[in-house]
C-alpha positions in Angstrom: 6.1 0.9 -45.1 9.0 -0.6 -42.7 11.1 2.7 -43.3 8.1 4.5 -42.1 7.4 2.8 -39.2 10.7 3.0 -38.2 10.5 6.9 -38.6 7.6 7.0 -36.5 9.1 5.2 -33.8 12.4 7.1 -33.9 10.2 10.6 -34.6 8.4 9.0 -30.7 11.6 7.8 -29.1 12.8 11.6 -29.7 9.7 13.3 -28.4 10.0 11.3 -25.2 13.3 11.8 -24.5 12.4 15.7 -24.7 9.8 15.3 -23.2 11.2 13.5 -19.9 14.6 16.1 -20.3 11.6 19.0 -19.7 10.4 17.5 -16.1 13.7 17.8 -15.2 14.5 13.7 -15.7 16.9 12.2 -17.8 16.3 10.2 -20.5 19.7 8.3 -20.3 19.1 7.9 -16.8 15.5 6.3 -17.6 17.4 3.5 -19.4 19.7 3.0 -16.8 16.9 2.4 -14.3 14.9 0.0 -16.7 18.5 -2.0 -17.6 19.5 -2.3 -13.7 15.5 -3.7 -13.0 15.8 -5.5 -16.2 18.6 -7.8 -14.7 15.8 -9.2 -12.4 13.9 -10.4 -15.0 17.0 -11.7 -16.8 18.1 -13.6 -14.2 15.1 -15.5 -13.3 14.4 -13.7 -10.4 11.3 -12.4 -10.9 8.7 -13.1 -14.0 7.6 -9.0 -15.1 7.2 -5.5 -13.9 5.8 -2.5 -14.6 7.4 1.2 -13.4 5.8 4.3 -13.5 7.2 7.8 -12.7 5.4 11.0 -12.9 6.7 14.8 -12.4 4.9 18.0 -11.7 1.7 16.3 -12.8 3.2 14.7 -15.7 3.7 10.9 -16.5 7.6 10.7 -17.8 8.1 7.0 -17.7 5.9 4.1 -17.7 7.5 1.0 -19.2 6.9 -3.2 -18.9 9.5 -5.5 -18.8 9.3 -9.5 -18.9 5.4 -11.3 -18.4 1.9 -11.7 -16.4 2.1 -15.0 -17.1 4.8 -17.2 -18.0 4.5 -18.5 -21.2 1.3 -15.6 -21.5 0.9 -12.4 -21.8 3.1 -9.7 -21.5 3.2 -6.9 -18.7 1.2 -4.4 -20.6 -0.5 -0.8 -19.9 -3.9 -2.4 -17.9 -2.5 -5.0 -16.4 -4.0 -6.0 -12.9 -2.2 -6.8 -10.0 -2.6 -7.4 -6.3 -1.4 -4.4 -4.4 -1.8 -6.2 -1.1 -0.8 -3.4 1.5 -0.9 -0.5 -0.8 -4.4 -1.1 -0.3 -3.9 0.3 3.2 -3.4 3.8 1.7 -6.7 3.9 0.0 -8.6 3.3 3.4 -6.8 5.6 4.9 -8.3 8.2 2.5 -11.3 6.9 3.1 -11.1 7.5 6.7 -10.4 10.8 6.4 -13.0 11.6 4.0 -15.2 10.9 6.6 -13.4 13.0 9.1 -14.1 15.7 7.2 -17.3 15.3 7.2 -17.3 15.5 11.1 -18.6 12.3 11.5 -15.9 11.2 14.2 -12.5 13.4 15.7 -9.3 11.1 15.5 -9.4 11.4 19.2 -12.9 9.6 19.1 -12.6 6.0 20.8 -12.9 3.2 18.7 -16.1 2.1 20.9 -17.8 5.1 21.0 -18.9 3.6 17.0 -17.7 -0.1 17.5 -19.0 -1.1 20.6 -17.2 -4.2 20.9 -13.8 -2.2 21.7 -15.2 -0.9 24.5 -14.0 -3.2 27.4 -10.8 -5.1 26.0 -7.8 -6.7 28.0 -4.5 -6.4 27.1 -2.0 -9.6 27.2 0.5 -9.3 29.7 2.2 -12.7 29.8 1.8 -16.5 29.0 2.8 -18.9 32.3 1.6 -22.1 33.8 -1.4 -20.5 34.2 -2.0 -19.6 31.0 -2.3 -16.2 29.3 -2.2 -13.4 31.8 -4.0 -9.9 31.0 -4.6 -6.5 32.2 -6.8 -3.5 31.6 -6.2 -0.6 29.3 -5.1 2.1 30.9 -7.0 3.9 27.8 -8.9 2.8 25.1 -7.8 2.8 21.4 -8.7 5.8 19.0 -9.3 6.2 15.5 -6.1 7.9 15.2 -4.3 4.6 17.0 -6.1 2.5 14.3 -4.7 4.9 11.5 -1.3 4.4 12.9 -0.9 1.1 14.1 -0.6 2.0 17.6 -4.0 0.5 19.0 -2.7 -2.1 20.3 -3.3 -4.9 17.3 -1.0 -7.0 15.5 -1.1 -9.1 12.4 -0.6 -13.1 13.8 1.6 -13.9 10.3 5.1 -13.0 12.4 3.6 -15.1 15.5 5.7 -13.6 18.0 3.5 -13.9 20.9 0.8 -16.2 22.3 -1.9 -13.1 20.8 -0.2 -13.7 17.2 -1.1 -17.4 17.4 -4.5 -16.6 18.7 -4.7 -14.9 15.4 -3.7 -17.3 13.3 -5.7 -20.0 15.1 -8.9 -18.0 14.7 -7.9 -17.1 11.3 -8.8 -13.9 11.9 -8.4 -12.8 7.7 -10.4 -15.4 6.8 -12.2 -14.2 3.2 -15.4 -15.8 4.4 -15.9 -13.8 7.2 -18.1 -10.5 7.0 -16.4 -7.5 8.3 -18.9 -7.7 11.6 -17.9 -11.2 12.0 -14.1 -10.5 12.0 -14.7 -7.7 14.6 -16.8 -9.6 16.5 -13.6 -12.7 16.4 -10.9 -10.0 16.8 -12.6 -8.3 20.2 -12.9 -11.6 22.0 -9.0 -11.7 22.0 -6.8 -9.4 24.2 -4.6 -6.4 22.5 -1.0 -7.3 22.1 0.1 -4.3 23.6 -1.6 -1.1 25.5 -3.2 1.2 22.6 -0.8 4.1 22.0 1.8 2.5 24.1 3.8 1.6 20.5 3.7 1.3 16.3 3.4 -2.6 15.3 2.0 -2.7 11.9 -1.5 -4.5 12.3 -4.7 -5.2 11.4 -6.1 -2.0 12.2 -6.9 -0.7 9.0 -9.1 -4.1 8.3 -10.7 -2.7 11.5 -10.9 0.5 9.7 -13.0 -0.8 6.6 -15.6 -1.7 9.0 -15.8 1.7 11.1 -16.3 3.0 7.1 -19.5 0.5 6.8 -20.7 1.9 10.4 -20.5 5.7 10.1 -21.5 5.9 6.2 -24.2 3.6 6.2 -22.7 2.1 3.2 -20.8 -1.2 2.3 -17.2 -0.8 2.5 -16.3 -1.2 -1.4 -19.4 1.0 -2.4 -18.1 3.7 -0.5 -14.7 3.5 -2.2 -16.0 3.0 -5.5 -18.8 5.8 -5.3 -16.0 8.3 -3.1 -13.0 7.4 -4.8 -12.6 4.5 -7.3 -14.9 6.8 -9.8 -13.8 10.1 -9.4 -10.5 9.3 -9.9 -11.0 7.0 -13.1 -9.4 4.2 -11.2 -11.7 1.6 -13.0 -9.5 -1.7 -12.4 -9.7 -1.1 -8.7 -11.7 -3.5 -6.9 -11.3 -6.0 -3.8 -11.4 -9.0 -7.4 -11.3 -9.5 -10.8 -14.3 -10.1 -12.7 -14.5 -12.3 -15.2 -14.3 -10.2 -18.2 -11.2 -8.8 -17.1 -9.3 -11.9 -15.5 -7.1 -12.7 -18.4 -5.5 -9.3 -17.6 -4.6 -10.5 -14.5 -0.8 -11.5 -13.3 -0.2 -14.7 -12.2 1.6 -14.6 -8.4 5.3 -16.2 -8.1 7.5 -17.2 -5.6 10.7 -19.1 -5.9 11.6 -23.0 -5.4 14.7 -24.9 -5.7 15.9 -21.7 -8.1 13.1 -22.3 -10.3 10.3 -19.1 -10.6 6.7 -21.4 -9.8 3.3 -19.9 -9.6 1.9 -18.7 -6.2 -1.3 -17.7 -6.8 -2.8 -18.4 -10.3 -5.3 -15.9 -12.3 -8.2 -17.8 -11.4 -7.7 -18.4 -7.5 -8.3 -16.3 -4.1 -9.0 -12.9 -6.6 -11.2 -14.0 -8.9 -14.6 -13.9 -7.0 -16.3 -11.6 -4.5 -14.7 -12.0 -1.0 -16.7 -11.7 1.8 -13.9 -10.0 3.8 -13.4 -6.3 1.8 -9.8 -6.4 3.4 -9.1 -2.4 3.3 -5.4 -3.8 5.2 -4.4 -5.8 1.7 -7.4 -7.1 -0.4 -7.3 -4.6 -3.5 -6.4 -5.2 -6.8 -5.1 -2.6 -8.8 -3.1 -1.5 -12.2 -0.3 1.3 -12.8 -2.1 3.7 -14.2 -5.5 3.6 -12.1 -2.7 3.9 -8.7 -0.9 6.6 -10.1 -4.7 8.8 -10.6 -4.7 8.0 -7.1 -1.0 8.9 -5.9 -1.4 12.3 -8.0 -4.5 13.3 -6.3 -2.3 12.6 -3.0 0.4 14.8 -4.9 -1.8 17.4 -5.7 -3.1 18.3 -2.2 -6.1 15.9 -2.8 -7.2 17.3 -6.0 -7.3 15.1 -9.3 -8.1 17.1 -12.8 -12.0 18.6 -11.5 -12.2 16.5 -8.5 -11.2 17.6 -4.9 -11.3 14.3 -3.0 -9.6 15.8 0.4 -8.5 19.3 1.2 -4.7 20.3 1.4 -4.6 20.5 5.2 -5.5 16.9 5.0 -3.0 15.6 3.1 -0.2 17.5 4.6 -1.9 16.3 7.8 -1.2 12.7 6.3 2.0 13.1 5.1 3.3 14.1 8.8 5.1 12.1 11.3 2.7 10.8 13.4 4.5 9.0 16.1 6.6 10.2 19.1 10.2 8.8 20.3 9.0 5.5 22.1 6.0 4.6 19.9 8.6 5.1 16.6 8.9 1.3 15.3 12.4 0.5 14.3 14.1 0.6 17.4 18.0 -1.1 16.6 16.9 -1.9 12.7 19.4 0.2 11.8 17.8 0.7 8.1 14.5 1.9 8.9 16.2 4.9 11.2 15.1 7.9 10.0 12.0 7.1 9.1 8.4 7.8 10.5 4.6 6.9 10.1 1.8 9.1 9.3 -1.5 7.9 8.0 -1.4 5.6 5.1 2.7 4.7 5.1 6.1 5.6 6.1 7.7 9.3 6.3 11.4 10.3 5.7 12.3 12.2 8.9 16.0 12.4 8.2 17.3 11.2 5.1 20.9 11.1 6.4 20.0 8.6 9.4 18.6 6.6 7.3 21.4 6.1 4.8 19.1 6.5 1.9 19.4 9.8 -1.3 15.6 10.6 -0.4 13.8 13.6 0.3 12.8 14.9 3.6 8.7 14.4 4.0 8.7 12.1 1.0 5.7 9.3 1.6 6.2 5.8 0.9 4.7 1.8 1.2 4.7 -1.2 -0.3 2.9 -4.2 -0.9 3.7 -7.8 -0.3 4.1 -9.1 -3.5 6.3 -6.7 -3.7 4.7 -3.5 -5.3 6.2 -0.4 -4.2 4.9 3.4 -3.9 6.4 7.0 -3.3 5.2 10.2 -3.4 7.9 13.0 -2.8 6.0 16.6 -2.7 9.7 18.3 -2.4 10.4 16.8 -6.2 6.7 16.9 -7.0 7.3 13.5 -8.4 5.5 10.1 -8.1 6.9 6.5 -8.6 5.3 3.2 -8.5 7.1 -0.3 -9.4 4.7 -3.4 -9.4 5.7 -6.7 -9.7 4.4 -10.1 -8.3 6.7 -11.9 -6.7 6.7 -14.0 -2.9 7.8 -13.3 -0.3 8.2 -9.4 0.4 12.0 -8.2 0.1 12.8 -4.5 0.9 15.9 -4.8 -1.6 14.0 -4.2 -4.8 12.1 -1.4 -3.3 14.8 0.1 -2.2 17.0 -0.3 -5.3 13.6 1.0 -7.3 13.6 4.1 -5.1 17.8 4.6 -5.8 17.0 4.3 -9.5 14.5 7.0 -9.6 16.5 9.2 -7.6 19.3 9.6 -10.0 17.3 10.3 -12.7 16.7 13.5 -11.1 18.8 15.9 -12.7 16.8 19.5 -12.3 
């Protein structure tokens, strides 16, 4: 019985090493990827991940390395984790469903269906006299929200008097209603004219609620009934019930060297927020992310299901900033990059020092889970972890890895 089952997994190691070698990815170069990551785990650094790579339709790799839970279980196929700002991508898709419908033109102002945007101030200074403001000299779009060039900002970085207004109003508070946060967040000036520059923001939490306005329907309805569903993405939800919550990850961060818990199992995900955060507050697996990459991949069409039309993805997948809104100004390693709607665009993979693909659409989440799509490969790859704070280096290294496995 041993000698068979060590044929069968031989007879399987062989059949996936042809079958990766077919989508134009080498198996040697898999290894290499999952060794390099592995070290991570290894060293203490982080407690498990999860990394999944699909080609031409095709998943070619998905593997788990290290725990959920120290001393639990194991990383394993349907394990859930927080996607934080990956959740930003599924709004986004959201949106545009809706503008398909013709129920709003990007160019629409925010007020014309939130009326609370309508007559805003915008900070100008802080003085003796206290917090000096102007008026717009427009109002904020849709398309600003989509971009974050309206104006908002997020109050975690507080690097102005309107970020500590943020955090003083604690303007992401999970007991708030998505009403009640607009209703906090318009009493407080914009941090910047709308359209004026790209500071990643709150906007798409702003978004969740336009989605609750225009449809008619609560914000994680509409993305279960216009997304989540069609797309088989099942573990997708804004918590984790109770039937699933031992599949949950625990969250990490480091101390004095040591890996400690963050966020347990049974903590801020494990019942119904009344904030449907569409900026960070989805939890997610692997394979319910990748259904929804592909469909992105696929010119918005997943197996029977068209959930947007080509021109909208391409739409998405373009730069959608001009010269002085473009974010990165002296950070040398974000040049070459742009926005569109739903994450970052590589404009010049030469400025930007990194072995990408030109148009290839990327994001990441703050516990650091990481996304591309790269249409020019036709190739998707996701690495999810849970681990805090954010650090761009094992994105980055992720999205080196999975380029030189590229070998047709």
């Amino acid at each position: 019985m041993k000698k068979i089952s060590i044929l069968i997994f031989c007879l399987c190691s062989v059949l996936s090493q042809d079958f990766s070698s077919s989508m134009g990815l080498s198996p040697q170069r898999l290894e290499k990827l999952e060794q390099i990551l592995g070290k991570y785990i290894q060293e203490q650094k982080i407690s498990g991940m999860s990394t999944m790579i699909a080609r031409r339709g095709k998943i070619v790799h998905f593997k788990h390395q290290g725990v959920a839970e120290i001393g639990g279980r194991k990383m394993q196929d349907d394990t859930i984790f927080r996607i934080y700002s990956m959740s930003k991508l599924v709004t986004s898709v959201a949106v545009m469903i809706l503008h398909e419908e013709a129920h709003f033109q990007l160019y629409d102002p925010v007020s014309k269906y939130i009326p609370q945007f309508k007559d805003l101030k915008v900070f100008v200074a802080e003085n003796e006299a206290g917090i000096q403001v102007e008026d717009m000299e427009r109002e904020p779009t849709i398309r600003d929200l989509l971009t974050h060039t309206a104006g908002l900002t997020y109050g975690y970085f507080a690097s102005s008097p309107v970020d500590t207004m943020y955090v003083d109003a604690k303007i992401l508070d999970r007991n708030t209603s998505l009403k009640g946060f607009v209703d906090k967040l318009t009493k407080m000036p914009l941090k910047h004219q709308p359209g004026s520059k790209w500071e990643y923001s709150i906007s798409i939490d702003v978004l969740g609620y336009l989605i609750e306005v225009v449809s008619g329907q609560k914000f994680d309805v509409f993305l279960k009934e216009r997304i989540f569903e069609p797309l088989g993405m099942n573990d997708t939800d804004f918590y984790v019930p109770v039937d699933k919550i031992d599949r949950f990850t625990v969250l990490y961060t480091s101390k004095d060297d040591k890996i400690v818990p963050f966020d347990s199992r049974i903590g801020y995900f494990s019942s119904v927020p009344a904030f449907l955060s569409g900026g960070g507050g989805l939890v997610s697996t692997a394979k319910d992310y990748m259904n929804f990459c592909t469909m992105l991949l696929q010119k918005g069409k997943f197996k029977d299901k068209q959930i947007l039309s080509r021109k909208t993805v391409e739409f998405m997948m373009l730069n959608q900033l001009n010269t002085e809104q473009l974010p990165y100004g002296t950070r040398r390693k974000m040049w070459g990059y742009g926005f569109g709607i739903g994450g970052s665009v590589m404009q010049d993979p030469a400025l930007a020092h990194t072995i990408s693909s030109k148009g290839a659409f990327q994001w990441a989440g703050a516990a650091n889970t990481f996304f591309v799509i790269d249409p020019k490969e036709q190739l998707v790859a996701l690495m999810f972890t849970q681990f805090w704070p954010f650090s761009n280096e094992l994105g980055e290294k992720f999205r080196t890895l999975v380029q030189q496995t590229i070998v047709e």
